[in-house]
C-alpha positions, 0 to 999 in steps of 0.5 A: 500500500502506498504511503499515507499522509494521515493528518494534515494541517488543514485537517487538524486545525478542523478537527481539534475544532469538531471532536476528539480522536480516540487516537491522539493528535500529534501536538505540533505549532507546525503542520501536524502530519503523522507519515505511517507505511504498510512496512513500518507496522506502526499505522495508528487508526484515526478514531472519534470518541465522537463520531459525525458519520456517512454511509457511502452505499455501493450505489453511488460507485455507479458514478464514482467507478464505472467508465471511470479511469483511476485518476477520475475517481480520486477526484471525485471521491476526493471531493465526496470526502470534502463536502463530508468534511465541510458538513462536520463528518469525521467519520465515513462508512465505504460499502466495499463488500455490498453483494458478495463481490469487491471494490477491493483487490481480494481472492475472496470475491469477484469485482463489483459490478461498478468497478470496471477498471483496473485500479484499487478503490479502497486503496485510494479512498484510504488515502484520500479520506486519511490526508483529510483526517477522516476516518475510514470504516470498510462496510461490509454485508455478511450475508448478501450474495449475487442474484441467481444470474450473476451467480451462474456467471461466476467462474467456479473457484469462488467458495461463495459459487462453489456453495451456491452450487452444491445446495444439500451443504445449506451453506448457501440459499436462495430468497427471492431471486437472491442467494445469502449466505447461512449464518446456521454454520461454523464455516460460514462465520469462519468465512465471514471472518476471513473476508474481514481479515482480507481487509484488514491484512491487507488494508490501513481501515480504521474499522469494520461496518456492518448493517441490517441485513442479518436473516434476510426471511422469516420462512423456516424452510430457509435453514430447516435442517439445520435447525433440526440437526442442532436439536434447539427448540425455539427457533427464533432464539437459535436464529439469533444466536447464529447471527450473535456467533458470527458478530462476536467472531467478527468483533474478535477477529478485528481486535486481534489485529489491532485493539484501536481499529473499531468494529460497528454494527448499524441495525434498524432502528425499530428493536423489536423488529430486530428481534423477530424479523432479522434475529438481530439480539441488539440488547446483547450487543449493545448492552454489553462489551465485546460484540461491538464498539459502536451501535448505530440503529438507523432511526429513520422516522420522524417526530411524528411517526405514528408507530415509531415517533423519533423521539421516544425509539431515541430514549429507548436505544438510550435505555438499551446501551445504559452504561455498557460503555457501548458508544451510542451513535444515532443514524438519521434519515438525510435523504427522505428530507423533502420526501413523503414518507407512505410508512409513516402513517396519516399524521407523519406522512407529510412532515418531511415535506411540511417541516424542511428542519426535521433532519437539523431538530433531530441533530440538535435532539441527539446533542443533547442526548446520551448518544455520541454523534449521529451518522447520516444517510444521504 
């Protein structure tokens, strides 16, 4: 990997102004610049006690990728960087590993289907988001695979395609068009462990990320026998111990690299959907250390939500972290501001149109909150 500039003048000036690094800031009345190398083994990983974060999802490589040369796309994730920054992000989420596939050099997966060139975005992005200050978090999603067709093209070395092939392992199954990977198995979380370890070997990340999407169905046919062979009796609960099993390895696998890299899990934001729909057990995670070191439930409602009122879902994930020493960061809906919201219910369905400051109220709500930061999605 190339050399990083890690801290810059500029960039320090802003963020000894916006929030604190859990890494130290060299103190220096000249440029502060701390020069690290893959070779020197001493890359310290920029982390906020406070985080100001974006998710970048795998759909705007469309426009930041495809078609596009290496020099095209250091520019214009440069400048995706620098808006963040000029909003107060400290803190950005890249979806490297959205659909069983890349945006990264790795013998694990096949490209994305937006990286139509031969250069190494996540090696760029680093390095961009680093001379800004920024930290970096490769977002993974654990489970989700290619689509039927794009499965049936894949060369036949991929484990992934291997699986998908030979359904009586169960380590794979198709949903709705879709393959996902089986949490019910060991070698499926070891899986999803080497592809963080891929990463992070190879990669000066500050952290891994992941999201929602844990079971992607209810149906029990999806991991029967399995379930059967394991000899449980309440399904729901055995479910949510598989996806807590690969959590935790997850969580082990990125401190055994470096104890100051972080791991976060962004979960939805309605608790007992988590529960019953996704097997996500939330109340673990946050309420105690060693499964995450942040949480960050994607609250995507507005104040008046007719099932979810912004407010009070906020005082509930307060409840849920306590004093774990779990870091509590609130993720906040950008993107339906303007927009109407079918789910919201009679009362809540025009309050982004209505009230063009939701997204700034909810902003200062959780500065006055127990949460440390929020996190948006664009």
């Amino acid at each position: 990997m190339k050399k990083m500039l890690i801290l810059s003048l500029a960039a320090a000036v802003c963020l000894s102004s916006c929030s604190v690094p859990l890494n130290e800031i060299p103190s220096s009345s000249e440029s502060s610049i701390q020069e690290t190398t893959e070779e020197s083994g001493n890359y310290s990983p920029i982390n906020y006690i406070r985080q100001t974060g974006l998710w970048i999802p795998y759909m705007e490589f469309e426009e930041l990728m495809y078609g596009r040369s290496e020099d095209d796309f250091r520019r214009l994730i440069r400048q995706r960087f620098s808006d963040a920054l000029d909003k107060g992000v400290n803190t950005v989420y890249l979806h490297v590993h959205p659909n069983g596939d890349a945006y990264y050099e790795s013998k694990l997966f096949p490209k994305g289907v937006f990286l139509d060139g031969s250069y190494d975005p996540l090696d760029i992005a680093i390095d961009e988001a680093h001379k800004l200050g920024i930290s970096l978090h490769a977002w993974l999603n654990p489970l989700r695979l290619q689509t039927v067709q794009q499965m049936s093209a894949l060369p036949d070395g991929y484990t992934t395609k291997q699986w998908a092939d030979s359904p009586e392992s169960g380590f794979v199954r198709e949903v709705n068009g879709r393959y996902y990977l089986n949490p019910a198995y060991s070698e499926v979380s070891d899986f999803i462990s080497a592809a963080a370890a891929e990463i992070l070997d190879n990669y000066q990340v500050d952290g891994i990320h992941i999201d929602d999407y844990f079971y992607p169905t209810t149906d029990p046919d999806f991991d029967r026998d399995a379930f059967e062979a394991s000899g449980a009796s309440d399904l729901a609960q055995w479910r949510r111990d598989n996806v807590t099993r690969f959590v935790k390895q997850l969580y082990d696998t990125v401190k055994s690299r470096n104890n100051d890299l972080r791991f976060g899990i962004s979960p939805q934001g309605n608790i007992d959907a988590n529960y019953n729909t996704q097997y996500a057990d939330v109340k673990l995670w946050s309420g105690n250390k060693g499964y995450a070191d942040y949480i960050i439930p994607q609250i995507y409602y507005g104040f008046n939500n007719a099932t979810l009122p912004f407010e009070p879902t906020l005082r509930q994930w307060e409840e849920l972290v306590g004093n774990s020493g779990v870091s509590l960061v609130i993720g906040l809906a950008a993107y339906k501001q303007g927009k109407y919201d079918q789910w919201a219910g009679a009362v809540g369905e025009n309050e982004w149109i209505d009230d063009p400051n939701v997204i700034q109220k909810q902003i200062e709500l959780v500065k006055t909150s127990r949460a440390d930061g929020y996190a948006l999605y664009e």
